[in-house]
ROLOZA-918629 format. One line per 8 residues: number of its first residue (from 1); their letters; for each residue y, x negated, z negated of N, C-alpha, C. Coordinates in pm, whole numbers, plus 32768, in hexadecimal, padded with zeros to 4 digits. Example, Ala and Ser with C-alpha at 12.3 -4.5 7.8 and 13.67 -1.06 7.14 Angstrom:
2
1) AS) 7DC7 7AD9 7CF4 7E3E 7B32 7CF4 7EB6 7AD8 7CF4 | 7F1F 7AFB 7D3C 7F96 7AA9 7D36 8003 7AF6 7CED $
This chain:
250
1) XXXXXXXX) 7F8C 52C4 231E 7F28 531F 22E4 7F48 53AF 230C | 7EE5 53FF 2305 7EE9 5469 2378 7EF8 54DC 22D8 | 7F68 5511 22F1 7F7F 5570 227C 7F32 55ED 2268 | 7EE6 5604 21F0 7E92 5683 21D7 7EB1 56F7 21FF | 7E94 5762 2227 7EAF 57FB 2237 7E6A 5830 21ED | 7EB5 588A 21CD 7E61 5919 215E 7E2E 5969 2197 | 7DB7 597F 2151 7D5F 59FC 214B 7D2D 5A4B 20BD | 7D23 5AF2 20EC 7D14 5AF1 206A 7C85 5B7D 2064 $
9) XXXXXXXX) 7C54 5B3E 2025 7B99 5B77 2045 7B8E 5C04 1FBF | 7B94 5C75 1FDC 7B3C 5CB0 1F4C 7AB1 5D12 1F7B | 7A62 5D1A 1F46 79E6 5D52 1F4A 7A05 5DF5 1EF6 | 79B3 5E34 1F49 7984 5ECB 1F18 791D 5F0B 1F49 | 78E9 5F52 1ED7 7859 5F69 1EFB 783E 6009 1ED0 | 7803 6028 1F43 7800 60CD 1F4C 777E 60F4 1F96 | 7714 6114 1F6C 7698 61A0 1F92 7688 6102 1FC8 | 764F 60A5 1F83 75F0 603E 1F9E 7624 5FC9 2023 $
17) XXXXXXXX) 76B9 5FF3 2057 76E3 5FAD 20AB 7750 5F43 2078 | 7789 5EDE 2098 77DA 5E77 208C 784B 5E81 20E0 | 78AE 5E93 20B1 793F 5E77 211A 797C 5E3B 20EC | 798E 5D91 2111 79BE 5D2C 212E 7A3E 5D6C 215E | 7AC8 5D4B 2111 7B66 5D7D 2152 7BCB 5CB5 2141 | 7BD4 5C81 21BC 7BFD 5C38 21CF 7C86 5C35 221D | 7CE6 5BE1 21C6 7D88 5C25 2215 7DB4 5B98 21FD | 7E20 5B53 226F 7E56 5AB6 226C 7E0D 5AB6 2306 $
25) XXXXXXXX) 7E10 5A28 232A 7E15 5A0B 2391 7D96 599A 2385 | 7D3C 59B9 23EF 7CDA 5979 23FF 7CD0 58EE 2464 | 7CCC 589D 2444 7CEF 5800 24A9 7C83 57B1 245B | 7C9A 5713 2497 7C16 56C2 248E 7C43 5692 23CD | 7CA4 56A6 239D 7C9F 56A6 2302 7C78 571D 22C1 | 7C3F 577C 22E3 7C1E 57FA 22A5 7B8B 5845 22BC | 7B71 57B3 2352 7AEB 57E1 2390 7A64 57FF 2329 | 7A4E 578F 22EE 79D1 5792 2281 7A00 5802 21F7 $
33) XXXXXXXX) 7A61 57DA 21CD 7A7B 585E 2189 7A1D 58FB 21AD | 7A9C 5914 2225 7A62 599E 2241 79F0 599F 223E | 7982 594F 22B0 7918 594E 22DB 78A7 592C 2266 | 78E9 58F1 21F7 7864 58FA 217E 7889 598D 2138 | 78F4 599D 213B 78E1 5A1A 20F0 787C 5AA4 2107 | 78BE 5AA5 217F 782A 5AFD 21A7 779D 5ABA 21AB | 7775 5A5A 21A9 772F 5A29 21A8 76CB 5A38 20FB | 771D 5A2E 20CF 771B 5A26 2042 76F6 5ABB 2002 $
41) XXXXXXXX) 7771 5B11 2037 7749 5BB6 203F 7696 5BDF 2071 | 76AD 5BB8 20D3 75ED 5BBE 2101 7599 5BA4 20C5 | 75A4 5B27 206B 7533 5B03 2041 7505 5B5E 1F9B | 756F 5BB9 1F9A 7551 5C34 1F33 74E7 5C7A 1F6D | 7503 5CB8 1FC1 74B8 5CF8 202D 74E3 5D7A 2034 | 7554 5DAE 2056 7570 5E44 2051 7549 5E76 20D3 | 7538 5EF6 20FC 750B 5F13 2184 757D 5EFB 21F7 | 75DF 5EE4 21A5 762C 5EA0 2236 7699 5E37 21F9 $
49) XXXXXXXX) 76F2 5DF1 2251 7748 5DA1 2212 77E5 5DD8 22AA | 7809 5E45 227C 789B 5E81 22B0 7930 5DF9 22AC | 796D 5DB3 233E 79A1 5D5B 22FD 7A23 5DB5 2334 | 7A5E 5DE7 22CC 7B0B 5E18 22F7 7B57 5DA9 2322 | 7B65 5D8E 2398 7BDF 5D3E 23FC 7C57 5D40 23EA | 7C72 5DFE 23D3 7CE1 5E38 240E 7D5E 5DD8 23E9 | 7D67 5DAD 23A8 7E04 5D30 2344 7DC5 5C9B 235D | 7D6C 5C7F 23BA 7D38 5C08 23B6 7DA5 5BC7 2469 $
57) XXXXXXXX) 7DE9 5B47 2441 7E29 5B28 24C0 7DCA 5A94 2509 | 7DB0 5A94 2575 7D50 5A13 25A9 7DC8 5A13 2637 | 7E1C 5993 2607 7E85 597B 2680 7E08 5959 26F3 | 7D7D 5904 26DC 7D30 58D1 2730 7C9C 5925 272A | 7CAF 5949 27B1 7C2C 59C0 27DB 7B91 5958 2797 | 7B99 5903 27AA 7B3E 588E 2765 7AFF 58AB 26EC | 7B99 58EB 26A3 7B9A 58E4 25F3 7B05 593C 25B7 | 7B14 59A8 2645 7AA9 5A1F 260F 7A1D 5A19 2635 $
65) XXXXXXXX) 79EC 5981 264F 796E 594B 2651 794B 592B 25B6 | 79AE 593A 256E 7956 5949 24D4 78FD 59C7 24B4 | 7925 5A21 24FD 78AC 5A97 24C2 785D 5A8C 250F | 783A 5A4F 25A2 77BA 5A32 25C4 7760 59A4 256F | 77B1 5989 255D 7766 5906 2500 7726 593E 2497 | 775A 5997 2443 7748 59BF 23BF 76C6 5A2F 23FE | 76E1 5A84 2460 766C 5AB3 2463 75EA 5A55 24A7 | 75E8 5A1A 24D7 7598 5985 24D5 752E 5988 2482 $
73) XXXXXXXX) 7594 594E 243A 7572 58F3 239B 7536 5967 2359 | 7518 59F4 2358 74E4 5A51 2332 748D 5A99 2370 | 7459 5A82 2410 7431 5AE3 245F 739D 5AC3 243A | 735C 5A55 2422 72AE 5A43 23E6 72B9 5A77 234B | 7308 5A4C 22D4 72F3 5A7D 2276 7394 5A6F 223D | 73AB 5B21 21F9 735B 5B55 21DF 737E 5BEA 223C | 73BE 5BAD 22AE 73AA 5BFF 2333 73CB 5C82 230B | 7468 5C80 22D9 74DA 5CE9 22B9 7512 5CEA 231F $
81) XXXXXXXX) 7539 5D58 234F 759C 5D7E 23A3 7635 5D7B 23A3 | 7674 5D25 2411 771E 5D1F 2400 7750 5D5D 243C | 77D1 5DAC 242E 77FF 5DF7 247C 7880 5DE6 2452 | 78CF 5DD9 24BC 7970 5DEB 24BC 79D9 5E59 24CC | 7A07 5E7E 248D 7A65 5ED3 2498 7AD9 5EAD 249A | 7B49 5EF7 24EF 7BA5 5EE0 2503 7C1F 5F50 2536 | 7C62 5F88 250C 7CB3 5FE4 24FF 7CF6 6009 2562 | 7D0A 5F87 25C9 7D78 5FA3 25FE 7D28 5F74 269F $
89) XXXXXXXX) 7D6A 5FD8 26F9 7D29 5FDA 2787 7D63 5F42 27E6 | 7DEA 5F13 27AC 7DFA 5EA1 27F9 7D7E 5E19 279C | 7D7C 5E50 2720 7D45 5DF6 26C8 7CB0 5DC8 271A | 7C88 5E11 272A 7BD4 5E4D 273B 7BEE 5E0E 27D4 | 7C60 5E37 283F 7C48 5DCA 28BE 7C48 5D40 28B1 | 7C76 5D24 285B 7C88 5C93 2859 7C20 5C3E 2838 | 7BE1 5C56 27CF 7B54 5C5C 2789 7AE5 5C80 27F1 | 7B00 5CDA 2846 7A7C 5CD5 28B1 7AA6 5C60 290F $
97) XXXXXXXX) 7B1A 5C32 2944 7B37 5BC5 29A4 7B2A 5B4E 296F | 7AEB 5B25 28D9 7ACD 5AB3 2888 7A2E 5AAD 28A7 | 79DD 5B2B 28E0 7953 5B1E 28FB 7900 5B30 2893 | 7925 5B49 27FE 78D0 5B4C 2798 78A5 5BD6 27A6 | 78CC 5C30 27D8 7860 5CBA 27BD 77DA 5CD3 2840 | 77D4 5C4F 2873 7758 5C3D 28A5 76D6 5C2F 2837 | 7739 5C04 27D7 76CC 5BDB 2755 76BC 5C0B 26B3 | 7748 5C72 26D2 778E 5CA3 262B 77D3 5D2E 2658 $
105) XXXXXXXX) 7768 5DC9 2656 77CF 5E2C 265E 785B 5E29 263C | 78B5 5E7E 266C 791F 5E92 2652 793B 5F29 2660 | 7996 5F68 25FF 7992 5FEF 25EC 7A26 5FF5 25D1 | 7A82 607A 25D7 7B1A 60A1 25AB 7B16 60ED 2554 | 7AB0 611E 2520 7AB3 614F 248E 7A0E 6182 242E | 7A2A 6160 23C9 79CF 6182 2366 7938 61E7 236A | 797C 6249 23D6 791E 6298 241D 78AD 6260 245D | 78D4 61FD 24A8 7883 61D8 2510 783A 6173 24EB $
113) XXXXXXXX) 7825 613F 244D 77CD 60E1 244B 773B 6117 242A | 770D 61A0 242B 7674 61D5 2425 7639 61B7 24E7 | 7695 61B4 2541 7679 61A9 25C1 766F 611B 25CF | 76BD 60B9 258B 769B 603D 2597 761D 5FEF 2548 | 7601 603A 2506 75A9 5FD9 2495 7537 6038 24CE | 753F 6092 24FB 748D 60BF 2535 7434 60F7 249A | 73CA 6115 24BF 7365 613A 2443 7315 60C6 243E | 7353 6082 23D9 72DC 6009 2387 72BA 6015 2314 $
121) XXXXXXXX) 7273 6096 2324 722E 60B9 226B 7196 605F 2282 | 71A7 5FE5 222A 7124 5FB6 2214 7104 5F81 2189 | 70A1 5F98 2162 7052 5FA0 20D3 7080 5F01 2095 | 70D9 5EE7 2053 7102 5E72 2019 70C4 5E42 1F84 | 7074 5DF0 1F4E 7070 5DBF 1EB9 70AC 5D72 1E85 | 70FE 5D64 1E28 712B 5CD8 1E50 7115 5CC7 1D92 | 7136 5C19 1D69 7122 5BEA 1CF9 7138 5BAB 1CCD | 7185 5B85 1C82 71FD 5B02 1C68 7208 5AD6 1BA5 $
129) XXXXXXXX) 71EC 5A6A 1BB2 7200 5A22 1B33 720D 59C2 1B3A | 7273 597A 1ACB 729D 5911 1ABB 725F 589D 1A4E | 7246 584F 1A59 71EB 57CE 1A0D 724B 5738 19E8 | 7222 5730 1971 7268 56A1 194B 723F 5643 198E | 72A1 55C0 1956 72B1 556B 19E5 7260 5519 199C | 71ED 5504 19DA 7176 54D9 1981 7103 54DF 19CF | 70B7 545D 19C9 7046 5468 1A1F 6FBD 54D2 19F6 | 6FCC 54DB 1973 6F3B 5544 194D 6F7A 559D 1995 $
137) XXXXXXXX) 6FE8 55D1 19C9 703C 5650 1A2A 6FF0 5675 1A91 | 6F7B 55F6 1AE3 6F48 560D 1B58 6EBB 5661 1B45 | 6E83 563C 1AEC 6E1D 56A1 1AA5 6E38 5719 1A82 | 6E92 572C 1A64 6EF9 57BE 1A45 6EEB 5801 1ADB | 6F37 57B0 1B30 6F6B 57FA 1BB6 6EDA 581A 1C01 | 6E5B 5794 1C0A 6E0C 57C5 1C4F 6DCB 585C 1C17 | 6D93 585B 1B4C 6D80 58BB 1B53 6DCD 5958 1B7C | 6E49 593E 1B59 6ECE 5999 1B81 6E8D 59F3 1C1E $
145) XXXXXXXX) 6E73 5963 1C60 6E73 59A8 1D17 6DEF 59FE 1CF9 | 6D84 59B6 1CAD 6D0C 5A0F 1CE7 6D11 5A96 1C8E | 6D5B 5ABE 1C17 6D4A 5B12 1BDC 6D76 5B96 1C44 | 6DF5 5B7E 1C72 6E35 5BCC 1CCD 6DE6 5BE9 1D3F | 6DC9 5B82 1D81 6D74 5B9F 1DF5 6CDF 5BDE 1DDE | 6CE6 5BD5 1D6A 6C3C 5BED 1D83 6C63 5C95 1D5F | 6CC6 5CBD 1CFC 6CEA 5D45 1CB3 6D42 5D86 1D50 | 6D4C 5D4E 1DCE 6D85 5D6F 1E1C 6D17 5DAC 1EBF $
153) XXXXXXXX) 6C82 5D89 1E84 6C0B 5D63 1EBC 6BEE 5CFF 1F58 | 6C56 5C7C 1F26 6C54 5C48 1F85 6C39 5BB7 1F46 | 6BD0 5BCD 1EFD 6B84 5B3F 1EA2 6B5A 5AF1 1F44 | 6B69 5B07 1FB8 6B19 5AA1 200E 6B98 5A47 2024 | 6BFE 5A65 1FE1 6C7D 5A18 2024 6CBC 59C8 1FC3 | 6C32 59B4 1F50 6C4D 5984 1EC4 6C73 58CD 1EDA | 6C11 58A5 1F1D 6BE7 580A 1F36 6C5B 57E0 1F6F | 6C91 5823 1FFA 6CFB 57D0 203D 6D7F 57E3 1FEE $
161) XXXXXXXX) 6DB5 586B 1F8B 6E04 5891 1F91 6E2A 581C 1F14 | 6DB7 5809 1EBB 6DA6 57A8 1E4E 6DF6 5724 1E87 | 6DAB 56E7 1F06 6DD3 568A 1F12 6E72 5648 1F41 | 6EA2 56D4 1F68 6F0F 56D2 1F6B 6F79 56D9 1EF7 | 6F6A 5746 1EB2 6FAF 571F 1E37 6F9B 56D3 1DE8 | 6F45 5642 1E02 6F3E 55D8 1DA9 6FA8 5578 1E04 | 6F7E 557E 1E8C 6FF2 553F 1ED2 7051 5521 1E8F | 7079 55AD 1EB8 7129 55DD 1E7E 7157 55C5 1E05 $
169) XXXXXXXX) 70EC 5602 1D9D 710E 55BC 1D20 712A 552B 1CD8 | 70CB 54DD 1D45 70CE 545F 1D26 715C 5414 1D56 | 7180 5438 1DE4 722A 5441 1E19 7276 5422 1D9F | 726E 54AA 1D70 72D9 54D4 1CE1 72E4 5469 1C93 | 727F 5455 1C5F 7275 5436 1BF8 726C 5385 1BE8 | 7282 534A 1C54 727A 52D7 1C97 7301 52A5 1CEB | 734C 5305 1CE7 73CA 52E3 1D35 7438 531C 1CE3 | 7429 53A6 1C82 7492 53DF 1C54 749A 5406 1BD4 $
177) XXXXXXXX) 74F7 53FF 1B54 74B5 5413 1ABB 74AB 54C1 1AE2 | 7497 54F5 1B24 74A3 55A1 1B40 7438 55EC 1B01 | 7423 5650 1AB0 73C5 56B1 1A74 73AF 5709 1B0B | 734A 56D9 1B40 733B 5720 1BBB 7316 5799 1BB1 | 732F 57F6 1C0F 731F 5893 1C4C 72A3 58A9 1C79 | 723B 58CC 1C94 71BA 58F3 1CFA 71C7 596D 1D0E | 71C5 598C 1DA6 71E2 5A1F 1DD7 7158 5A29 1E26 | 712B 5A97 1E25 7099 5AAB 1E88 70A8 5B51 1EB2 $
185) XXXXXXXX) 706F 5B64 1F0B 70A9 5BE0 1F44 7028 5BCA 1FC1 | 7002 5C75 1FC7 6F9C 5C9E 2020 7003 5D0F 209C | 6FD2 5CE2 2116 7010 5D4B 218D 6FAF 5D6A 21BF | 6F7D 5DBA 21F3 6F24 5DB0 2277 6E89 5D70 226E | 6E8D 5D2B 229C 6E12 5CD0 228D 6E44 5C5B 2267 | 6EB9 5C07 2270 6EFF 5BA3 2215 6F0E 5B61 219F | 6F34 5B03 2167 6F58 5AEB 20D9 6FC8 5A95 20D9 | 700F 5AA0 2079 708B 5A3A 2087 708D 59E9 2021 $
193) XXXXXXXX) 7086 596D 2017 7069 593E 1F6F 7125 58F9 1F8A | 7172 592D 1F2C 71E4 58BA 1F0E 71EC 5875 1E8C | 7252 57F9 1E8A 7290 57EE 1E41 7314 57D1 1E1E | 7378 57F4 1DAC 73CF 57C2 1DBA 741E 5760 1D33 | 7484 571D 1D7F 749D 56CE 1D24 7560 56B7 1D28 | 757A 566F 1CA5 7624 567A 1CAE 765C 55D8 1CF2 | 7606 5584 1D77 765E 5544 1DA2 7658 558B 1E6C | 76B9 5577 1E6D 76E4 5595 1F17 76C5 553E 1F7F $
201) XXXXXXXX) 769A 54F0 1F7A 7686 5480 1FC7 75D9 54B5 1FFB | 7609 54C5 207B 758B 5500 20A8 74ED 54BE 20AB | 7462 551A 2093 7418 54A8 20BC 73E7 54B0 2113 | 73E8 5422 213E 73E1 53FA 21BA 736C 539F 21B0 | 7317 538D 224F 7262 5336 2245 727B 52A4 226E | 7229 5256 2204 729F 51D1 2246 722D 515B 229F | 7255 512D 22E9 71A7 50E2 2343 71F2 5071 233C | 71C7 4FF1 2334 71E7 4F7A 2346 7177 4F34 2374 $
209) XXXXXXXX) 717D 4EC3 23D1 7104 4E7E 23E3 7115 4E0A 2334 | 713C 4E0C 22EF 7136 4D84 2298 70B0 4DFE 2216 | 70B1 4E3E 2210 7035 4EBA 21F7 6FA9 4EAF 2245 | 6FAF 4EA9 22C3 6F4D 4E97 22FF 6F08 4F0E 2327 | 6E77 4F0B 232D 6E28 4F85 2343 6DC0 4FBA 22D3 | 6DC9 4F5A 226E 6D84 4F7C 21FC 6DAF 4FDD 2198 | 6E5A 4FE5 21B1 6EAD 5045 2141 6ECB 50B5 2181 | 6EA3 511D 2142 6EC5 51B6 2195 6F32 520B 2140 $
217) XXXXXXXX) 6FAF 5224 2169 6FD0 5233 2111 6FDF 52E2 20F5 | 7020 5328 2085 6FC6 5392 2066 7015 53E2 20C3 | 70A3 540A 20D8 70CE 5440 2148 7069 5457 21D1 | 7028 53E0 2214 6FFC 53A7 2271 6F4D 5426 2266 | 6F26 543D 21D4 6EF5 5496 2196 6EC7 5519 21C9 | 6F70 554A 21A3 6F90 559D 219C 6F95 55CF 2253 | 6FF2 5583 228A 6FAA 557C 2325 6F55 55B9 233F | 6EF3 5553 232D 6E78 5594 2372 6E4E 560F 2321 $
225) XXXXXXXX) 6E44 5631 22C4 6DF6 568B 2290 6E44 572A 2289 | 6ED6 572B 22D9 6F22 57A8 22CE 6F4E 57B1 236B | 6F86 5876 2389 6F94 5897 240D 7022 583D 2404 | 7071 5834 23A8 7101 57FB 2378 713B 57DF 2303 | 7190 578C 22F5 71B9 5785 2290 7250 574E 22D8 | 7295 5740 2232 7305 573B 2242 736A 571D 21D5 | 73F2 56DD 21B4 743B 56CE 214F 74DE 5709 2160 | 74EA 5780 2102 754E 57EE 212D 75A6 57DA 2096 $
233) XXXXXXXX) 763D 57C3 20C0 76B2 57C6 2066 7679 5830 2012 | 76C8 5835 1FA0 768D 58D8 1F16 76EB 5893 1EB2 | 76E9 58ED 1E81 777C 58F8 1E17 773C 5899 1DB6 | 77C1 5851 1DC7 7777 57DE 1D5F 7740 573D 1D7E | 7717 574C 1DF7 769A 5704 1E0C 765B 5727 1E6F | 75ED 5721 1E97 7590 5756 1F2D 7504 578B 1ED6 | 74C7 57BD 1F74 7434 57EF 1F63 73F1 57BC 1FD7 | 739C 5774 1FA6 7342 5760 2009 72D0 57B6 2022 $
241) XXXXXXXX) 7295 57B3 207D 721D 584D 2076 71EE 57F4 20FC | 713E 5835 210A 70ED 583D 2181 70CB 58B1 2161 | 70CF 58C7 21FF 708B 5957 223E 6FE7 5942 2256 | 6F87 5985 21E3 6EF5 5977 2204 6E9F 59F1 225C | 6E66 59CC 22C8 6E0D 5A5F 2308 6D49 5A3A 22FB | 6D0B 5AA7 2327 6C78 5A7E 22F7 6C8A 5A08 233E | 6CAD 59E0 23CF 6C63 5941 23ED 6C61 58E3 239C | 6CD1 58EA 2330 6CF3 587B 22ED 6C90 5875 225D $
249) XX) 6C25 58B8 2268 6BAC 58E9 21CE 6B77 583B 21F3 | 6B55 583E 2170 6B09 57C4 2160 6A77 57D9 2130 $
């Protein structure tokens, strides 16, 4: 059995940004660790997610394909920015010869993360409540989505966004005893309907031929009717979310 390594993660939060300070040694027992944490950090949504390196050791240039993963798993929603920092000038070569800052700035100090994160001031709503684990809950959530959306003046995104958070809700409440989360949030021309819940086990769309072509199942749904979707680690538990744009109006 392949013996654990330490890591040791704390969060701080300053003028709306996240700095992730991770120190221990990063290898394939520490991989998901690191890489949900930030992951997890994002799905707050601060305008950036800062990951301090500088005390972080990866004997294998490999190791530091967790922060491209993690920004991944974040780059459709809710499409926070990662950035690495790292203190030290041999630190920061090594880390570029791993290839991840093709995909994850990297900076040597605190200064330089307004040059990395760029100007992404965009008009955010966002709206979050939690519902008992209870099927009258789905009547709750649909009215929940349209109150928001419609008080957000984007009532045309009422129908699909509905049908999604019955999806999701039904997930919950069908797989997990969890008092689910509903998060909805306006960007752009976008909508994000999530939800979340306290088991980790991701969801995932399941096709079998012993189903056939008569059973659709609601994931399968969700598919078609979103630009994306997706199921992202979160403290606790995960969030699932689709990304909705006008094509997707019903």
């Amino acid at each position: 059995m392949t013996e654990r390594s330490d890591v040791v993660i704390s969060t701080h939060r300053s003028s709306g940004t996240a700095t992730l300070v991770i120190t221990g040694t990063l290898d394939s027992t520490t991989y998901r660790e690191v890489r949900d944490s930030v992951i997890k950090t994002a799905l707050d949504e601060p305008a950036a997610v800062i990951v301090d390196v500088s005390g972080l050791d990866a004997p294998a240039l490999t190791a530091w394909t967790a922060f491209t993963s993690a920004r991944w798993h974040v780059s459709t929603w809710p499409d926070v920015p990662v950035v690495l920092l790292c203190a030290d000038e041999v630190g920061r070569a090594r880390i570029r010869r791993s290839g991840v800052t093709r995909y994850v700035p990297l900076i040597g100090s605190p200064d330089d993360v307004p040059a990395a994160v760029g100007d992404r001031h965009r008009l955010r709503r966002r709206a979050r409540t939690q519902f008992d684990a209870s099927p009258t809950s789905l009547r709750s959530a649909r009215r929940f989505t349209a109150d928001c959306l419609t008080a957000w003046a984007r009532s045309d995104m009422i129908l699909v966004a509905s049908t999604v958070v019955t999806v999701f809700m039904e997930n919950v409440l069908a797989h997990t005893l969890s008092m689910p989360v509903v998060l909805l949030e306006t960007v752009d021309d976008s909508v994000t309907v999530a939800v979340s819940d306290h088991d980790p086990l991701p969801a995932v769309r399941h096709e079998t031929s012993a189903t056939g072509a008569h059973t659709v199942s609601g994931l399968a749904v969700v598919t078609a009717l979103s630009r994306a979707w997706g199921s992202s680690p979160a403290a606790g538990g995960k969030t699932v979310w689709a990304l909705l744009g006008p094509e997707n109006r019903l």
